[in-house]
Every structure is written in C-alpha cells, then in structure tokens.
C-alpha positions as CSV (number, residue, x, y, z in Angstrom):
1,X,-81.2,-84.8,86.4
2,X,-79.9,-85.3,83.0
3,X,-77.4,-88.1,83.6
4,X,-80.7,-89.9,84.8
5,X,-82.6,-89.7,82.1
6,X,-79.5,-90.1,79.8
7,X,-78.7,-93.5,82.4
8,X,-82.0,-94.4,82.0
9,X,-82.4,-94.2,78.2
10,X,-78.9,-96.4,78.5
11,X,-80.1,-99.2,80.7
12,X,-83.5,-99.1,78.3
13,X,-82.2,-99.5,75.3
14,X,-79.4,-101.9,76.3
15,X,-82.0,-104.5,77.5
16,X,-83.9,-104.4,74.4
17,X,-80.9,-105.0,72.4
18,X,-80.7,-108.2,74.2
19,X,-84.4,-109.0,74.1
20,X,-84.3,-108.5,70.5
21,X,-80.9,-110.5,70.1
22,X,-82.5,-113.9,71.6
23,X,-85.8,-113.1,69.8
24,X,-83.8,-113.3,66.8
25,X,-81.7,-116.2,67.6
26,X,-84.4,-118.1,68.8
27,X,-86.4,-117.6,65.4
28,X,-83.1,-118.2,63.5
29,X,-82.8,-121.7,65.1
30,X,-86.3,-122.3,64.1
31,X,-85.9,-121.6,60.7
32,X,-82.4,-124.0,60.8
33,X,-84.1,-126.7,62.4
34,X,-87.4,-126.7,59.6
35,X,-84.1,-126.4,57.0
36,X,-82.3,-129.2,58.2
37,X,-85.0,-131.2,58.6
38,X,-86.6,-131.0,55.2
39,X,-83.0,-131.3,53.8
40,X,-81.9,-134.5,55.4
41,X,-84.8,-136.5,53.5
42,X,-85.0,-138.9,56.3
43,X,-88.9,-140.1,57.7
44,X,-89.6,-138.9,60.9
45,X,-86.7,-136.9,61.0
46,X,-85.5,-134.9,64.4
47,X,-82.8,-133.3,65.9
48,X,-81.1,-135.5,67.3
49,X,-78.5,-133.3,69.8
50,X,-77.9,-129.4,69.9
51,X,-77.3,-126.7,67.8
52,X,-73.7,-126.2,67.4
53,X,-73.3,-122.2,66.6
54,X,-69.5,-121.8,65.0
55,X,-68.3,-117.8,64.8
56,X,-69.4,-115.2,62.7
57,X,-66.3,-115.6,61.0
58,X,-67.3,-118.9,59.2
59,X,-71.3,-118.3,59.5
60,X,-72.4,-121.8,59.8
61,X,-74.5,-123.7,62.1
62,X,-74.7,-127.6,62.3
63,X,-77.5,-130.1,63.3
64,X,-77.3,-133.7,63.3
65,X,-80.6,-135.3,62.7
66,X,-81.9,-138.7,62.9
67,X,-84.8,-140.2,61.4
68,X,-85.5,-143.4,58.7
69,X,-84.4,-143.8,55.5
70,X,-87.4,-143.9,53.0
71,X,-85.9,-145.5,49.8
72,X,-87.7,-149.3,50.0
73,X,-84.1,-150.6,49.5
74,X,-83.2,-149.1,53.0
75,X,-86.4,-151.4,54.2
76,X,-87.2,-148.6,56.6
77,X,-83.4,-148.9,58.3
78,X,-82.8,-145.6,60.6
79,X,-80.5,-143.1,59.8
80,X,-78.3,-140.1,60.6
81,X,-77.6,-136.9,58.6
82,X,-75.2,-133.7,59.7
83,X,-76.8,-130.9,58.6
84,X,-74.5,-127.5,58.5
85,X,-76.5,-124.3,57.7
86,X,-75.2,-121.0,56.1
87,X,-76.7,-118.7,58.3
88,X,-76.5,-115.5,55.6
89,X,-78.0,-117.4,52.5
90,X,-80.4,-120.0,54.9
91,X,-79.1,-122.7,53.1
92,X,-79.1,-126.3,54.4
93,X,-76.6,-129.1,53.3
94,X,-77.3,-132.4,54.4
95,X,-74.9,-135.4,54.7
96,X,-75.2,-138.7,55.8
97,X,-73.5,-139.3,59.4
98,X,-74.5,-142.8,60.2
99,X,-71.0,-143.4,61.8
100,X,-70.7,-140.3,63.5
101,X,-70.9,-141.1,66.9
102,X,-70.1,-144.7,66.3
103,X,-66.7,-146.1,67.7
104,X,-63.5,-144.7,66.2
C-alpha cells in the first residue's frame, strides 16, 4: 500500500512539473515577444516567423519581426529586424534583417 501512495505522489508531482514548465515557457515567450517588439522600433511591428529557442548553454532566444520603418526618410518603407533575447537578464537586441530571407 505504500508503493501506491509513494507511485502516486510520483506520477502527481511529475505532471505538475510539466504543467508548470509550459506555464512558464509560454509566459517567457510572452514577455520575449512584448521585448522584441518594443525593441525593433518598427510601426506595426509583429513576429514575423517562430521562436527559435537555442540551449541553455548559450541562453538566447531569437525573433525576427517585421513591421514599417517610422523615420519620414524611410517614407513609411517596410522593414525587418532579428531580435535575439538573453533569456536570464530579459534583454532584447534588435538588428535590422531586411535581407535575411532574401536570395543569397
């Protein structure tokens, strides 16, 4: 009857642990996204493909957003910006990617 409850207790507290993991994730790629976004300084700005998560290891994320440029110079010309977020400081560095998925 023991190794029931201790089972039990196991299986419990394992599937929290992953509730809580995607809970967290989820509202860490919220804040990335609102980061990236402000960052990039473009009008109308949006995400413009997926999160791209890299290891632990390096402890960045990346974003690549698209929006308009909103200098009057740039007469309103649209606009991409890769954004890579430092996931342990929630820091957001923008740079401009208009040829990044141009031809090669």
């Amino acid at each position: 009857m023991l190794r029931i409850i201790i089972l039990f207790a196991a299986v419990i507290t394992a599937f929290n642990a992953a509730a809580s993991s995607e809970a967290a994730w989820a509202k860490g790629d919220k804040a990335l996204q609102a980061a990236c976004l402000k960052a990039s300084g473009l009008k109308a700005a949006k995400a413009a493909g997926a999160i791209i998560h890299y290891d632990d290891a390096v402890g960045y994320s990346a974003l690549l957003i698209s929006g308009r440029y909103p200098q009057p110079f740039m007469k309103n010309k649209p606009g991409k910006a890769l954004c890579l977020y430092q996931r342990a400081t929630q820091k957001a560095v923008v740079q401009e990617a208009d040829g990044f998925l141009g031809k090669p």
